[in-house]
C-alpha positions in Angstrom: 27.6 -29.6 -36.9 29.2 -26.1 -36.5 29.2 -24.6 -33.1 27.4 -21.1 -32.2 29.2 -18.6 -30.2 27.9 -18.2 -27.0 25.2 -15.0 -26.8 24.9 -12.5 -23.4 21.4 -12.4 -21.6 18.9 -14.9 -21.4 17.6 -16.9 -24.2 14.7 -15.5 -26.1 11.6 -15.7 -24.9 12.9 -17.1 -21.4 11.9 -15.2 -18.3 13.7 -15.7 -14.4 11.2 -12.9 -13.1 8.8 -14.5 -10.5 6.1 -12.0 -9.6 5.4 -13.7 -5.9 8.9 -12.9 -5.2 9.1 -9.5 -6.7 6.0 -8.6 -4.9 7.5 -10.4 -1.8 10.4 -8.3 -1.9 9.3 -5.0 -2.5 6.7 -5.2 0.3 10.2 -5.8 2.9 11.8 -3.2 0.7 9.1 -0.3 1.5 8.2 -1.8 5.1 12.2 -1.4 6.2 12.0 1.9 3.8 8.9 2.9 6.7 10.5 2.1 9.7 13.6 3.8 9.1 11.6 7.1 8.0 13.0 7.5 4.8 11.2 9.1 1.6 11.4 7.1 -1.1 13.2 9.9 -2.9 15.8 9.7 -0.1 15.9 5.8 -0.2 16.6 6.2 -3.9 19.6 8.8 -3.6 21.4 6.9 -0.7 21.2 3.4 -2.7 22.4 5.2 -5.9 19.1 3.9 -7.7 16.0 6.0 -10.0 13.4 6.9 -7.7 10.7 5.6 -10.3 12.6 2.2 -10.5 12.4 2.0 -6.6 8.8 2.7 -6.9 8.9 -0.3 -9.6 10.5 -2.3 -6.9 8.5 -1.6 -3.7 5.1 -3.0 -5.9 7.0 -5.7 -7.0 7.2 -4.8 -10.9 10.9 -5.4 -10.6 13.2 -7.2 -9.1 16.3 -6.3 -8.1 19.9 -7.1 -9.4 22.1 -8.7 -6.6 24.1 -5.3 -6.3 21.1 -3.2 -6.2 19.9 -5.6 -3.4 23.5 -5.1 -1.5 23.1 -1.1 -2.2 19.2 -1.1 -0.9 20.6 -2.7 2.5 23.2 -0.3 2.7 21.1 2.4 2.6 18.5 1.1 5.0 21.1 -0.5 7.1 20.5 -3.9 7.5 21.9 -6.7 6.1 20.9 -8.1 2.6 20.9 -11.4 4.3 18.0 -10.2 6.4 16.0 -8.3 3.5 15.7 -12.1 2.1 14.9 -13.6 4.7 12.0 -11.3 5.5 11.1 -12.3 2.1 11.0 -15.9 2.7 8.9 -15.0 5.7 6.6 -13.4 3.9 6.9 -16.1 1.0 6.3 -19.0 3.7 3.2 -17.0 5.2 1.6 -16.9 1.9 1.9 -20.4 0.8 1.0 -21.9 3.9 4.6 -22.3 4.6 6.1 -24.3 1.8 7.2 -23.2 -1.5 
């Protein structure tokens, strides 16, 4: 049996996007986006990201890559660590508190 090389990405057809989370995360994302008073458009410029991509974010169409997570806290400073667990909050809350 003759071995493959190994391929980038995913394999075809698989997915690791999980819309409760997405949606989870994108509703911390625009409620920390509120409190600080930022624009979307100014979110966008200080974490170095397309403002229709953030827009894809904060309604959960998109989640996030681990740097673009780290960036987002930056800019809204707090700490990535707390943007997820406001997510597991929110998570927990909507499950009835188990996942």
């Amino acid at each position: 049996m003759e071995k493959r090389p190994p391929t980038r990405g995913r394999p075809a057809g698989k997915s690791s996007f999980d819309p409760r989370v997405a949606k989870a995360f994108g509703n911390v994302v625009r409620e920390e986006r509120l409190k600080s008073g930022l624009a979307q458009e100014k979110l966008s410029l200080l974490a170095r990201v397309e403002r229709a991509h953030l827009g894809k974010i904060e309604r959960g169409e998109s989640l996030p890559t681990l740097p673009l997570i780290m960036r987002l806290s930056k800019a809204l400073d707090v700490k990535a660590a707390y943007l997820i667990s406001q997510m597991e909050q929110q998570l927990d809350q909507c499950e009835g508190g188990g996942r």
